[in-house]
mmCIF file of the N, C-alpha and C atoms, coordinates in Angstrom:
data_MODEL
# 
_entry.id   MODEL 
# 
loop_
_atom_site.group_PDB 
_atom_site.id 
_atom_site.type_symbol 
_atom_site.label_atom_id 
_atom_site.label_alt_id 
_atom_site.label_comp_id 
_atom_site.label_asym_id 
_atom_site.label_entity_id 
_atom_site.label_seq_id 
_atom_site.pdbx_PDB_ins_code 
_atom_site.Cartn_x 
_atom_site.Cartn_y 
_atom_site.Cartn_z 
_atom_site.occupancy 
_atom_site.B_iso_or_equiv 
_atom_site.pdbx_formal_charge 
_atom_site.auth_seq_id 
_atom_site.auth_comp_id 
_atom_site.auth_asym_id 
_atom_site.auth_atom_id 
_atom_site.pdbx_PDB_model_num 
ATOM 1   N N  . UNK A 1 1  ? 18.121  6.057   2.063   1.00 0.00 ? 1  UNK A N  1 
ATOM 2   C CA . UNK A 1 1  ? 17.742  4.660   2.196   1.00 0.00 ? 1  UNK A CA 1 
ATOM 3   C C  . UNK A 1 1  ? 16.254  4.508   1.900   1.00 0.00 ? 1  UNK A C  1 
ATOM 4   N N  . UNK A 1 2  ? 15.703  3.455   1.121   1.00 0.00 ? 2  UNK A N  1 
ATOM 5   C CA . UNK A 1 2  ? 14.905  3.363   0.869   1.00 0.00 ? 2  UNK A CA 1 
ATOM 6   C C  . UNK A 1 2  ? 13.959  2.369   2.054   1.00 0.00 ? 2  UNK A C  1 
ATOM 7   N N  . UNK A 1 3  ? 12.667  2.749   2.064   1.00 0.00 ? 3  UNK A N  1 
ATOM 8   C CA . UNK A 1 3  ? 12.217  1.376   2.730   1.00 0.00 ? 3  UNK A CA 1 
ATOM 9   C C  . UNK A 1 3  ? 11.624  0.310   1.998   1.00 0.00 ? 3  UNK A C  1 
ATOM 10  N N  . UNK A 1 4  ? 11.609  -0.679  2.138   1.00 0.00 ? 4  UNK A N  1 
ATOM 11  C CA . UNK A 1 4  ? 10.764  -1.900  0.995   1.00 0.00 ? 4  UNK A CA 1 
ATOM 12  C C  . UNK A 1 4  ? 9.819   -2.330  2.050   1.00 0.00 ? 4  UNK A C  1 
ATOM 13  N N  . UNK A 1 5  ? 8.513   -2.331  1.810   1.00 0.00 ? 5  UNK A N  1 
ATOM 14  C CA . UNK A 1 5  ? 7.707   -2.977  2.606   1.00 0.00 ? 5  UNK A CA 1 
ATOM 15  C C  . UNK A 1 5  ? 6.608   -3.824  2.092   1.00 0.00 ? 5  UNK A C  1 
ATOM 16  N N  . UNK A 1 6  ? 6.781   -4.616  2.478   1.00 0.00 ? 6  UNK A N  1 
ATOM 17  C CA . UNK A 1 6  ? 5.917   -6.146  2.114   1.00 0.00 ? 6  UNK A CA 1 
ATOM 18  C C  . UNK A 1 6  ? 4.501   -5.899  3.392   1.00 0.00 ? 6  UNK A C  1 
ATOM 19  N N  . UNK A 1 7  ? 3.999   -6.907  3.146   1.00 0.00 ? 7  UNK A N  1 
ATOM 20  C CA . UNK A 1 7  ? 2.824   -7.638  3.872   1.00 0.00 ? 7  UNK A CA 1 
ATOM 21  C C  . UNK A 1 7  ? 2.942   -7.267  5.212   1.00 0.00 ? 7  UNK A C  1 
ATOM 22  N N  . UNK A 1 8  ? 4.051   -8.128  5.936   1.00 0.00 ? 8  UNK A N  1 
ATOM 23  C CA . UNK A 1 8  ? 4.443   -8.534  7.232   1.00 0.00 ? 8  UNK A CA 1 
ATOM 24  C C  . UNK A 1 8  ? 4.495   -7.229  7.668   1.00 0.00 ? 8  UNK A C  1 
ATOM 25  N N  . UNK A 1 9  ? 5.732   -6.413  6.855   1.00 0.00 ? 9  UNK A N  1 
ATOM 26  C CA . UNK A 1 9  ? 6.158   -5.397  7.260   1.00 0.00 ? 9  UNK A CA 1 
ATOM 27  C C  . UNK A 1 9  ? 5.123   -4.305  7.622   1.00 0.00 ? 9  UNK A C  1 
ATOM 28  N N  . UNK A 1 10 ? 4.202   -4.219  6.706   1.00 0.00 ? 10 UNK A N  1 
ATOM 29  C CA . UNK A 1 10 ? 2.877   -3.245  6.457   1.00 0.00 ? 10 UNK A CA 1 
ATOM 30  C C  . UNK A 1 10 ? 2.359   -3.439  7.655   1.00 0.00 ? 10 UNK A C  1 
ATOM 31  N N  . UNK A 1 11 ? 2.116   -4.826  8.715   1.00 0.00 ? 11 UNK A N  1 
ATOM 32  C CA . UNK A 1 11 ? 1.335   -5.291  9.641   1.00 0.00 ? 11 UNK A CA 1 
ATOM 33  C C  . UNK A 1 11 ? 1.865   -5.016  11.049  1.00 0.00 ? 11 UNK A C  1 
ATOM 34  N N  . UNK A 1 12 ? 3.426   -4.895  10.664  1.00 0.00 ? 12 UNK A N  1 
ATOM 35  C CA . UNK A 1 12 ? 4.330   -4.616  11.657  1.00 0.00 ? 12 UNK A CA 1 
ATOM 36  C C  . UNK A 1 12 ? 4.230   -2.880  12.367  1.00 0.00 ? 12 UNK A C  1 
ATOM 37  N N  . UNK A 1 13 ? 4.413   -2.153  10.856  1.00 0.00 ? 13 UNK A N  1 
ATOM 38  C CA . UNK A 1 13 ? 3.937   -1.105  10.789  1.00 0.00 ? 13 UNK A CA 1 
ATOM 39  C C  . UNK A 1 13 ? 2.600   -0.139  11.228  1.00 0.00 ? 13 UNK A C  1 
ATOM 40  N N  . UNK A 1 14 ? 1.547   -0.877  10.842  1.00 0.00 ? 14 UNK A N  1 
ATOM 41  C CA . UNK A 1 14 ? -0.045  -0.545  11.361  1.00 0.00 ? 14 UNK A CA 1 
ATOM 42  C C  . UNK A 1 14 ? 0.525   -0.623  12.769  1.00 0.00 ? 14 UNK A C  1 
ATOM 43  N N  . UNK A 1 15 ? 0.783   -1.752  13.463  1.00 0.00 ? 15 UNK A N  1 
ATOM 44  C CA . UNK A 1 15 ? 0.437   -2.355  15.085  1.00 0.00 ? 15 UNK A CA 1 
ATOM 45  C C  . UNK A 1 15 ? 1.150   -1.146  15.283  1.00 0.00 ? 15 UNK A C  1 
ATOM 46  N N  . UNK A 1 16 ? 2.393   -0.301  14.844  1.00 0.00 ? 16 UNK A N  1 
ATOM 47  C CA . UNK A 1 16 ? 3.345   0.533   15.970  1.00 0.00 ? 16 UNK A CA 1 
ATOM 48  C C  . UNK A 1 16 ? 2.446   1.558   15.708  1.00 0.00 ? 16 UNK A C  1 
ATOM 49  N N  . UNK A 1 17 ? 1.727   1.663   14.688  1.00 0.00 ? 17 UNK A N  1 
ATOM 50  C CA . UNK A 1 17 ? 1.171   3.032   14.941  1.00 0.00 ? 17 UNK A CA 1 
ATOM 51  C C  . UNK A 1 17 ? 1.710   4.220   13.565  1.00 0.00 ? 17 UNK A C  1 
ATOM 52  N N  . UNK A 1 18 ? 2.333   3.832   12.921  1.00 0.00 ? 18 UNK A N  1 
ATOM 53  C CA . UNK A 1 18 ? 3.921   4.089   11.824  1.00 0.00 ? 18 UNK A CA 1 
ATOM 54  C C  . UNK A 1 18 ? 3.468   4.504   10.780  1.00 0.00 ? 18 UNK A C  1 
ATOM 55  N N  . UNK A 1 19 ? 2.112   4.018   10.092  1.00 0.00 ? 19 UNK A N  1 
ATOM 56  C CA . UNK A 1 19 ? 1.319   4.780   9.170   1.00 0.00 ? 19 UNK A CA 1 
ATOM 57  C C  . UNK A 1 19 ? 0.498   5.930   8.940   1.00 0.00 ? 19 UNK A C  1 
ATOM 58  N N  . UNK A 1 20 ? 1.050   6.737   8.196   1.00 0.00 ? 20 UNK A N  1 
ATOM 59  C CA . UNK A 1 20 ? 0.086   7.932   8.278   1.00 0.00 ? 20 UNK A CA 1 
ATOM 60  C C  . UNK A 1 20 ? -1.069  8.022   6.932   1.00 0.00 ? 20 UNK A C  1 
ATOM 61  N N  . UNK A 1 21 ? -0.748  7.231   5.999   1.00 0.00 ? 21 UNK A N  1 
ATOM 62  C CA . UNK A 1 21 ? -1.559  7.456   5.286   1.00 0.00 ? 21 UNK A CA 1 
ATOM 63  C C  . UNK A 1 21 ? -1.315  6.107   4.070   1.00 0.00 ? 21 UNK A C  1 
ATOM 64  N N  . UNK A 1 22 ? -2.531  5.671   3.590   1.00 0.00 ? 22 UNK A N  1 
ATOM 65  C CA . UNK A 1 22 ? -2.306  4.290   2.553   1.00 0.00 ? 22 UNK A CA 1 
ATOM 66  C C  . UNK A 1 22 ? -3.326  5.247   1.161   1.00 0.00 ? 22 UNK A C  1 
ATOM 67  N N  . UNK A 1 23 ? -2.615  5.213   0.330   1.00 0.00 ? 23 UNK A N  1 
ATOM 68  C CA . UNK A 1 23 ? -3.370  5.242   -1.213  1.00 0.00 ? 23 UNK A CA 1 
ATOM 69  C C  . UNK A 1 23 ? -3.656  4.369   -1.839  1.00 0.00 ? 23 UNK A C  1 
ATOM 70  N N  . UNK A 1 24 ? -4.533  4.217   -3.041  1.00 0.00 ? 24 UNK A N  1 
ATOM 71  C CA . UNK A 1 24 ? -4.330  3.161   -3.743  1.00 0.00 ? 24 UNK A CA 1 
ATOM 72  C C  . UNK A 1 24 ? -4.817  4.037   -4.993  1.00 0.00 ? 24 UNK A C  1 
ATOM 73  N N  . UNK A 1 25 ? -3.327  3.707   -5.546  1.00 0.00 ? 25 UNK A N  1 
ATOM 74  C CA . UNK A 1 25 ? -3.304  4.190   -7.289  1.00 0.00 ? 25 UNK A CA 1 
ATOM 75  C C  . UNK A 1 25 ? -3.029  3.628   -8.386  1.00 0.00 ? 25 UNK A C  1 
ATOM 76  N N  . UNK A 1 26 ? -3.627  3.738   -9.309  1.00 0.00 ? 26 UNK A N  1 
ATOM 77  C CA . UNK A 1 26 ? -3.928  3.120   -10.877 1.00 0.00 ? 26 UNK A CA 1 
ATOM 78  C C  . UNK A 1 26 ? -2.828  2.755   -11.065 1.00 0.00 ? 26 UNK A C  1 
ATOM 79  N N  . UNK A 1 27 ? -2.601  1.715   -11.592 1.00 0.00 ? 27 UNK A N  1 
ATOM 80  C CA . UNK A 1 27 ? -1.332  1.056   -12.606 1.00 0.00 ? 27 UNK A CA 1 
ATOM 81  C C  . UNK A 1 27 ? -1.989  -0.026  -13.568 1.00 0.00 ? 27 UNK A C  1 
ATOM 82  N N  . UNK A 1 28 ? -1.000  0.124   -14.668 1.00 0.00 ? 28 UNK A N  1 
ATOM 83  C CA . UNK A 1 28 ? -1.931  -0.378  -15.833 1.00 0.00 ? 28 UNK A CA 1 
ATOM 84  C C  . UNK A 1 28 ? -2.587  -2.275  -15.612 1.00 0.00 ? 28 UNK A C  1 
ATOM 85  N N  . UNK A 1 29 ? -1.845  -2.659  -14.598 1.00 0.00 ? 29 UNK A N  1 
ATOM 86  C CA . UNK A 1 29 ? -2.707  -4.171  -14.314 1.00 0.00 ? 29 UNK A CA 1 
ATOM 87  C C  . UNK A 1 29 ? -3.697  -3.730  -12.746 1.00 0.00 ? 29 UNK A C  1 
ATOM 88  N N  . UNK A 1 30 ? -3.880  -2.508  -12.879 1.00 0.00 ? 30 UNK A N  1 
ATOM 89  C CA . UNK A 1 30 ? -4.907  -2.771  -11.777 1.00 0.00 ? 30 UNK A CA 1 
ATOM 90  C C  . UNK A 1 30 ? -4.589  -1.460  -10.744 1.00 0.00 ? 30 UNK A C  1 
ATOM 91  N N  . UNK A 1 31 ? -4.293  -1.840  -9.242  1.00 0.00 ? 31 UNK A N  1 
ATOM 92  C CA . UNK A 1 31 ? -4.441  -0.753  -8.102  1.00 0.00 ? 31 UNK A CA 1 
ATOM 93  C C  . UNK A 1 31 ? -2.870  -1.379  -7.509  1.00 0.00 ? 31 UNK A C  1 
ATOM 94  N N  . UNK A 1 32 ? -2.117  -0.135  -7.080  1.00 0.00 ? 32 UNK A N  1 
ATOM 95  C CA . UNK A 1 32 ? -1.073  -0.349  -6.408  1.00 0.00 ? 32 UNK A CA 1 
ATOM 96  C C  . UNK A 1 32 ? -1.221  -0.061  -4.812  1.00 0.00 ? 32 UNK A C  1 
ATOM 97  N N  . UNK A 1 33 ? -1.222  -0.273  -3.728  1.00 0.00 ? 33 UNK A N  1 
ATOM 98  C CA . UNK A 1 33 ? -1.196  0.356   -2.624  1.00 0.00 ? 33 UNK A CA 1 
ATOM 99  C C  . UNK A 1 33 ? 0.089   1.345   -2.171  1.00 0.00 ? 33 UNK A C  1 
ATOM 100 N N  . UNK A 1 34 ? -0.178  2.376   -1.903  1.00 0.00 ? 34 UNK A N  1 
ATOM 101 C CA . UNK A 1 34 ? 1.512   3.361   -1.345  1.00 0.00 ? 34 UNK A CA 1 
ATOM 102 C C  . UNK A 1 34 ? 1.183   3.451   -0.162  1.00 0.00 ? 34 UNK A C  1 
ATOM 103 N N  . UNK A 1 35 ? 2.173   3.358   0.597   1.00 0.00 ? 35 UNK A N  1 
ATOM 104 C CA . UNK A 1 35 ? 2.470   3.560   1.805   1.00 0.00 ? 35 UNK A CA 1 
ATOM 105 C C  . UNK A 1 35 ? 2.585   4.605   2.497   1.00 0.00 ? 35 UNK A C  1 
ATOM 106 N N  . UNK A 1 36 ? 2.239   5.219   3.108   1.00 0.00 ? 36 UNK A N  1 
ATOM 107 C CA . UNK A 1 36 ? 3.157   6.729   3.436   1.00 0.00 ? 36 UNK A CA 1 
ATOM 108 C C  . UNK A 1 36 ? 3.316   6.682   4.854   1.00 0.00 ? 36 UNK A C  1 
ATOM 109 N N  . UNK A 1 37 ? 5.048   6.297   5.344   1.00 0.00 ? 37 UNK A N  1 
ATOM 110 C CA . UNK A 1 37 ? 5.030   6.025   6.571   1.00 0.00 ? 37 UNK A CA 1 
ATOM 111 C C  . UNK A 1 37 ? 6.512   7.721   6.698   1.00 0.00 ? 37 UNK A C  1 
ATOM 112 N N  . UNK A 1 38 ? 5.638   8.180   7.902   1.00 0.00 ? 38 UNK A N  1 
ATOM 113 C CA . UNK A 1 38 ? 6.545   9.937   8.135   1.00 0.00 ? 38 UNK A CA 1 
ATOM 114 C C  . UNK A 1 38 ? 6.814   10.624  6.850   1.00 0.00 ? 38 UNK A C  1 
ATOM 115 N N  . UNK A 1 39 ? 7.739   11.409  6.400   1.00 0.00 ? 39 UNK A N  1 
ATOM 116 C CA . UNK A 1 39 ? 7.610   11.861  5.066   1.00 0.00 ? 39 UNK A CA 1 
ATOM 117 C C  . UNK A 1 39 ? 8.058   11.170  3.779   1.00 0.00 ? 39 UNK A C  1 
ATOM 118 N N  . UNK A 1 40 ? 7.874   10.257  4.075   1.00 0.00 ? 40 UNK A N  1 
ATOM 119 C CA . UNK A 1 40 ? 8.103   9.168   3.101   1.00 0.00 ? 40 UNK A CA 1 
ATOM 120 C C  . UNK A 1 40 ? 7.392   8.021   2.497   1.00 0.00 ? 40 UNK A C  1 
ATOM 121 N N  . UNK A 1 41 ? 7.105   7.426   0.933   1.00 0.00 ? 41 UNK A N  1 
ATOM 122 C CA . UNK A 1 41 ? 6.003   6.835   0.335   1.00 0.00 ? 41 UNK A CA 1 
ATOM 123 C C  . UNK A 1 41 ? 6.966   5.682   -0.063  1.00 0.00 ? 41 UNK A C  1 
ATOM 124 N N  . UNK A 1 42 ? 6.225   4.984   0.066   1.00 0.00 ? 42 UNK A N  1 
ATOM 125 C CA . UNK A 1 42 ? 6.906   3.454   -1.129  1.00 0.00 ? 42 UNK A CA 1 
ATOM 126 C C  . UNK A 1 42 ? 5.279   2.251   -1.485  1.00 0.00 ? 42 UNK A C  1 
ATOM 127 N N  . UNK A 1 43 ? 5.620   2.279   -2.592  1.00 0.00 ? 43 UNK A N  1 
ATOM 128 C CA . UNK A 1 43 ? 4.417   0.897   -2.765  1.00 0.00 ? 43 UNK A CA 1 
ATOM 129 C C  . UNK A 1 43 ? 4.754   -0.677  -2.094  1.00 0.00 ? 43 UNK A C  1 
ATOM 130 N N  . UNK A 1 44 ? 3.325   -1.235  -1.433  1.00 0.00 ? 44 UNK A N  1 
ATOM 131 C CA . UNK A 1 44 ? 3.217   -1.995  -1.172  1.00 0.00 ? 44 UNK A CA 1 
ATOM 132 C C  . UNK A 1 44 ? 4.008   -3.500  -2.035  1.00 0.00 ? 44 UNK A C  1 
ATOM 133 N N  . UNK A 1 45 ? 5.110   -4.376  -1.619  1.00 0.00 ? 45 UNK A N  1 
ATOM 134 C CA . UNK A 1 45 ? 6.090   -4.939  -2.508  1.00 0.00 ? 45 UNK A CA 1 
ATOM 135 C C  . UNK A 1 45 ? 5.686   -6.869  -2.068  1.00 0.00 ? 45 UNK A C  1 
ATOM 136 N N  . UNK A 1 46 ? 5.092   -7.108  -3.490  1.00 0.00 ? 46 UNK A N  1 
ATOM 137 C CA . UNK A 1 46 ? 5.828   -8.600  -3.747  1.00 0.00 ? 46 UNK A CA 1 
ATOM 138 C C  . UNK A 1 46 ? 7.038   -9.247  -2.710  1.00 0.00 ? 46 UNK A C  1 
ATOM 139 N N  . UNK A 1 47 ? 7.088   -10.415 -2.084  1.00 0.00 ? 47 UNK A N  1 
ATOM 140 C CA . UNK A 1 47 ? 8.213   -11.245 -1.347  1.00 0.00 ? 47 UNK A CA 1 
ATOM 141 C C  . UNK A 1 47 ? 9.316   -11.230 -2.685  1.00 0.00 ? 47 UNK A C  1 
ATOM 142 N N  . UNK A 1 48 ? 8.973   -11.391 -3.844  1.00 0.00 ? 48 UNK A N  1 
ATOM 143 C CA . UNK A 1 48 ? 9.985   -11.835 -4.779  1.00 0.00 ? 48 UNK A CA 1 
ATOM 144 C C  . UNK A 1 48 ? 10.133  -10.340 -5.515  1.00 0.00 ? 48 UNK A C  1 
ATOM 145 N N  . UNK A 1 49 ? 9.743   -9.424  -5.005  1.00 0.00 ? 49 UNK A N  1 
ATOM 146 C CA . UNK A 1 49 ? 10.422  -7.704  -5.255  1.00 0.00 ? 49 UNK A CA 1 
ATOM 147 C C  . UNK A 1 49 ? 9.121   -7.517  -6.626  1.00 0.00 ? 49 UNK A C  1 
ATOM 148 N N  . UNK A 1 50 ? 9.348   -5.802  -6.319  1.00 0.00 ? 50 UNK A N  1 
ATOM 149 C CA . UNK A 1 50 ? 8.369   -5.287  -7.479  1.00 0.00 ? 50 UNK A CA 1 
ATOM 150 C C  . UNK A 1 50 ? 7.007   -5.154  -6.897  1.00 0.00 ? 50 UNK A C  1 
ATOM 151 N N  . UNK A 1 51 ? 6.178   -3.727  -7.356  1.00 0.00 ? 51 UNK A N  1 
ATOM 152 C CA . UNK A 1 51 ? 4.821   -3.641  -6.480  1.00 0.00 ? 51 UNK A CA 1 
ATOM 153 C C  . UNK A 1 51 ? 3.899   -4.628  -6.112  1.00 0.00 ? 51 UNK A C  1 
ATOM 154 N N  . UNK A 1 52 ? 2.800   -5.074  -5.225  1.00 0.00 ? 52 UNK A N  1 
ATOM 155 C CA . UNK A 1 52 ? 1.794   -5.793  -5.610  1.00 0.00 ? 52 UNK A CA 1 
ATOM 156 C C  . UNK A 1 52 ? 0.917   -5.324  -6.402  1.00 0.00 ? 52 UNK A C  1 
ATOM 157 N N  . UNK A 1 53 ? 0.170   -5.900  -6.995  1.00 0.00 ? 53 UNK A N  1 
ATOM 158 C CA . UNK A 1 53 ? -0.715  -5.066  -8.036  1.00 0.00 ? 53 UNK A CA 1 
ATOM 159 C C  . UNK A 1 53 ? -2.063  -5.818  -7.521  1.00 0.00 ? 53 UNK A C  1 
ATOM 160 N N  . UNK A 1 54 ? -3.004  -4.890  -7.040  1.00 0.00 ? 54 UNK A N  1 
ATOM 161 C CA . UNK A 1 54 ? -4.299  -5.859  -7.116  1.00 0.00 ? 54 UNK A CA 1 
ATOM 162 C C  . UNK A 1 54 ? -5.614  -5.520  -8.178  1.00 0.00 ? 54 UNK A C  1 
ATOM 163 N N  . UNK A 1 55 ? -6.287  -6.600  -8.548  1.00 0.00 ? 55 UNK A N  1 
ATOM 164 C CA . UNK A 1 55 ? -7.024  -6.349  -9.996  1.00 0.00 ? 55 UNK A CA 1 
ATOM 165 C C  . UNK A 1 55 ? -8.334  -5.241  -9.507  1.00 0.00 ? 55 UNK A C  1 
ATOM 166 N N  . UNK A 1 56 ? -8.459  -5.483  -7.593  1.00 0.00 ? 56 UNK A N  1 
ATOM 167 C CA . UNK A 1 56 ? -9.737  -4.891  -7.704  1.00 0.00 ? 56 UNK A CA 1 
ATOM 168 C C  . UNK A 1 56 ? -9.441  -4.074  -7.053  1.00 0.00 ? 56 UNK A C  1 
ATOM 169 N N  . UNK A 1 57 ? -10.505 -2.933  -6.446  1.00 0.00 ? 57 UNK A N  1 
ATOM 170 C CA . UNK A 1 57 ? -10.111 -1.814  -5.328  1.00 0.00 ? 57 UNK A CA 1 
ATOM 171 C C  . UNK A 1 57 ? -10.976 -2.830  -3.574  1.00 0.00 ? 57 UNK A C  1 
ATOM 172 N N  . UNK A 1 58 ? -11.609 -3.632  -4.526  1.00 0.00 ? 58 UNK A N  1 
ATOM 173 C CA . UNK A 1 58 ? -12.345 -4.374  -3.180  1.00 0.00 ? 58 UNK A CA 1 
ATOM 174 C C  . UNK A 1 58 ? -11.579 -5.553  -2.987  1.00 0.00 ? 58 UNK A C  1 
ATOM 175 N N  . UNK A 1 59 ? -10.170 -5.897  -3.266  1.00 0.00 ? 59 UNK A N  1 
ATOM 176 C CA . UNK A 1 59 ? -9.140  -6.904  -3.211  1.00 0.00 ? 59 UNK A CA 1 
ATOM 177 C C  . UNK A 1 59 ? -8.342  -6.159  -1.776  1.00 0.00 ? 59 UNK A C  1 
ATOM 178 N N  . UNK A 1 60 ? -8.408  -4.840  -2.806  1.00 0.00 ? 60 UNK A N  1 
ATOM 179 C CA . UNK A 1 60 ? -7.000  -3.852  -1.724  1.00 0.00 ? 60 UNK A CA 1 
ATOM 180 C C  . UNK A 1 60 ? -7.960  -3.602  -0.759  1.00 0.00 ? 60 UNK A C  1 
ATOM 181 N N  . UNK A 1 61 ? -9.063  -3.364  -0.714  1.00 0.00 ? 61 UNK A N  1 
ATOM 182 C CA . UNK A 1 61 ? -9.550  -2.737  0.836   1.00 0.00 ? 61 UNK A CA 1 
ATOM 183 C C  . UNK A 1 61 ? -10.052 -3.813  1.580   1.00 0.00 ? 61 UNK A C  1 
ATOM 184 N N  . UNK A 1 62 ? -10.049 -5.140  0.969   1.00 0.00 ? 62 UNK A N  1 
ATOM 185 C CA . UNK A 1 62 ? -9.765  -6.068  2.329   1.00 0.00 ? 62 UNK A CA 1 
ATOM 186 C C  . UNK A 1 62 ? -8.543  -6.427  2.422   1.00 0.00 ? 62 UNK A C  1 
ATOM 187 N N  . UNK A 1 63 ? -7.550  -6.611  2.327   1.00 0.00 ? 63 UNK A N  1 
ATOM 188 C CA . UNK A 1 63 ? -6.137  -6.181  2.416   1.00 0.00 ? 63 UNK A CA 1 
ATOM 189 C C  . UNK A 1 63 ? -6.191  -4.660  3.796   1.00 0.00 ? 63 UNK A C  1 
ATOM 190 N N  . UNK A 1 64 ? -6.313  -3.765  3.294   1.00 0.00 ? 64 UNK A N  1 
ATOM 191 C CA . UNK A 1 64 ? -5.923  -2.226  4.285   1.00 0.00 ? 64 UNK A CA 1 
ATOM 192 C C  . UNK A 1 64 ? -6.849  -3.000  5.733   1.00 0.00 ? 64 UNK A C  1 
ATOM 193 N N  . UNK A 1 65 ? -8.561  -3.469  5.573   1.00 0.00 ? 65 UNK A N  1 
ATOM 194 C CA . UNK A 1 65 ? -9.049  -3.786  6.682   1.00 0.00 ? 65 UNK A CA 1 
ATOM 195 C C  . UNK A 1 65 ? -8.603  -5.031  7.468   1.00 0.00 ? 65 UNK A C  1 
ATOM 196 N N  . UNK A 1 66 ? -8.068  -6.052  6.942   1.00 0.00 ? 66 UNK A N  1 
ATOM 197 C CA . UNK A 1 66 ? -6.837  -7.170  7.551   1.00 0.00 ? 66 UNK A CA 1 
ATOM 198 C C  . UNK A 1 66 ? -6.146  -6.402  8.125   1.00 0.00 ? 66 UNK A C  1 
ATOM 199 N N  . UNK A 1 67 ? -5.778  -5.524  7.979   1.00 0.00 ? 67 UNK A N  1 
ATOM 200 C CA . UNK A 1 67 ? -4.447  -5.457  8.964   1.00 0.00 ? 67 UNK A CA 1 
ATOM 201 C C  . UNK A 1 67 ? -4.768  -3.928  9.645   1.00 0.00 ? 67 UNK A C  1 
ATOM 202 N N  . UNK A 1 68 ? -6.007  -3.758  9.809   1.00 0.00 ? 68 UNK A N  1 
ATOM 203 C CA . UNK A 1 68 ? -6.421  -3.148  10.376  1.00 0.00 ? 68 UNK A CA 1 
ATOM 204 C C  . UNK A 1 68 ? -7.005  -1.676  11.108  1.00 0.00 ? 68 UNK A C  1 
ATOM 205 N N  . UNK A 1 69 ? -6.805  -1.285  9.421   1.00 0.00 ? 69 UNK A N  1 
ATOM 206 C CA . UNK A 1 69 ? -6.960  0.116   9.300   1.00 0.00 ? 69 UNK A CA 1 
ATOM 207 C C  . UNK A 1 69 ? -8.227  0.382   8.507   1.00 0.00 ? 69 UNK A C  1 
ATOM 208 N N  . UNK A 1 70 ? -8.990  1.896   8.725   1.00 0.00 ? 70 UNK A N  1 
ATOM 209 C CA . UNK A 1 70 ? -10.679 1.629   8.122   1.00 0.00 ? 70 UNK A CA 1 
ATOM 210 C C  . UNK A 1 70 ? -10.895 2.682   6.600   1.00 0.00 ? 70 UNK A C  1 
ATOM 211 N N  . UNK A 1 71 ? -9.271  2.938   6.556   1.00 0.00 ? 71 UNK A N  1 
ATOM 212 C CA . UNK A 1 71 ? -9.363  3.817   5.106   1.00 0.00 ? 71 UNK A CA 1 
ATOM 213 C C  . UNK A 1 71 ? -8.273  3.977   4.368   1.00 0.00 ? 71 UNK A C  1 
ATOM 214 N N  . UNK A 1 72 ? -8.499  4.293   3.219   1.00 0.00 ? 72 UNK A N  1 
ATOM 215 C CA . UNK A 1 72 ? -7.547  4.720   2.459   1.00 0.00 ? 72 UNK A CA 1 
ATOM 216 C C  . UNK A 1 72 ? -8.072  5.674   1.342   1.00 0.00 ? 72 UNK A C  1 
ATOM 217 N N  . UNK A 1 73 ? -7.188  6.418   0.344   1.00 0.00 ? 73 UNK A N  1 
ATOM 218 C CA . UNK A 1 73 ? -7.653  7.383   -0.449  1.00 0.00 ? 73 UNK A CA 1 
ATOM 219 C C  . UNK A 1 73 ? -7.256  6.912   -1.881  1.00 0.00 ? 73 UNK A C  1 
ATOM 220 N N  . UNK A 1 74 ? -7.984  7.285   -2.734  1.00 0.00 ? 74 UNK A N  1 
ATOM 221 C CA . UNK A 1 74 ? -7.749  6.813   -4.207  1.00 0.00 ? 74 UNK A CA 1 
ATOM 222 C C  . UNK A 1 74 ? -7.302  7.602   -5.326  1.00 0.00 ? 74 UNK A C  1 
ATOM 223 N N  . UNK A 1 75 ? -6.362  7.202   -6.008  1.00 0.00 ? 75 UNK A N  1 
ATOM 224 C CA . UNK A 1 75 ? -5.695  8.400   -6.870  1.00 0.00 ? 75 UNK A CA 1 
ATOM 225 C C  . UNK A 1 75 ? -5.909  7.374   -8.262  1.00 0.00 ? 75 UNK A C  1 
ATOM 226 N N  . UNK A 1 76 ? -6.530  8.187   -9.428  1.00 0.00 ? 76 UNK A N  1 
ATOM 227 C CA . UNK A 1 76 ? -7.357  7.605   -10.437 1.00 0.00 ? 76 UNK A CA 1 
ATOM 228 C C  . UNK A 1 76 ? -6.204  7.829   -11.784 1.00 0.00 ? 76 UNK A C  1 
ATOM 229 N N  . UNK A 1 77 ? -4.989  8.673   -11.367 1.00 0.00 ? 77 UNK A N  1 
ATOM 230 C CA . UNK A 1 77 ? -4.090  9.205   -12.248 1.00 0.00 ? 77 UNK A CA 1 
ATOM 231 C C  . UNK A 1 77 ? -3.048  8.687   -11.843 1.00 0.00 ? 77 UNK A C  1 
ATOM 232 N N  . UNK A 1 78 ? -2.402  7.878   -13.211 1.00 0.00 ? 78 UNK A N  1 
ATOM 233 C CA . UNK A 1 78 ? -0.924  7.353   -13.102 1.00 0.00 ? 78 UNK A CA 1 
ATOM 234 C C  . UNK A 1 78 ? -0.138  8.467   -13.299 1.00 0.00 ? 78 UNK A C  1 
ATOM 235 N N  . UNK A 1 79 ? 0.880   7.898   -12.344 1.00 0.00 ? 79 UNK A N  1 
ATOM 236 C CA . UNK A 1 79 ? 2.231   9.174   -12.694 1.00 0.00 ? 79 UNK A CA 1 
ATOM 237 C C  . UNK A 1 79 ? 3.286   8.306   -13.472 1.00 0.00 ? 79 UNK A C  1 
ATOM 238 N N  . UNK A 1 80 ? 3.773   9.081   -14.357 1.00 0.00 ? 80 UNK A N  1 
ATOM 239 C CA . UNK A 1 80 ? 4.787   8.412   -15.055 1.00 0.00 ? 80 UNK A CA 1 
ATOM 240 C C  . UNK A 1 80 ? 6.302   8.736   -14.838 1.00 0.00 ? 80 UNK A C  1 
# 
């Protein structure tokens, strides 16, 4: 089973404590955020499905600090 996690969900997630780790990696319109909640990753998802993409890295890290976390790590290489 996969997880899909949006916004809400991401916020739902931080508060329990559920995140172990947030990336943010290259995609060709910009920075994707991944999730990594226990041994498992999924990118941060659009309400209407499909990654969010943000244009800046200072878009996504007020995004990660909203909801209340003080880091994340950056991966500069797309995987295909």
């Amino acid at each position: 089973m996969s997880l899909r996690i949006q916004e809400q969900t991401l916020r739902a997630l931080v508060a329990a404590g559920s995140v172990s780790e947030l990336m943010a990696q290259r995609s060709p319109a910009g920075w994707v955020l991944i999730v990594r909640v226990g041994t498992g990753h999924t990118p941060l998802e659009l309400q209407r499905g499909g990654p969010r993409e943000f244009k800046s890295l200072d878009v996504l890290a007020a995004l990660v600090e909203s909801v209340g976390l003080a880091n994340f790590s950056v991966t500069l290489l797309t995987t295909t």
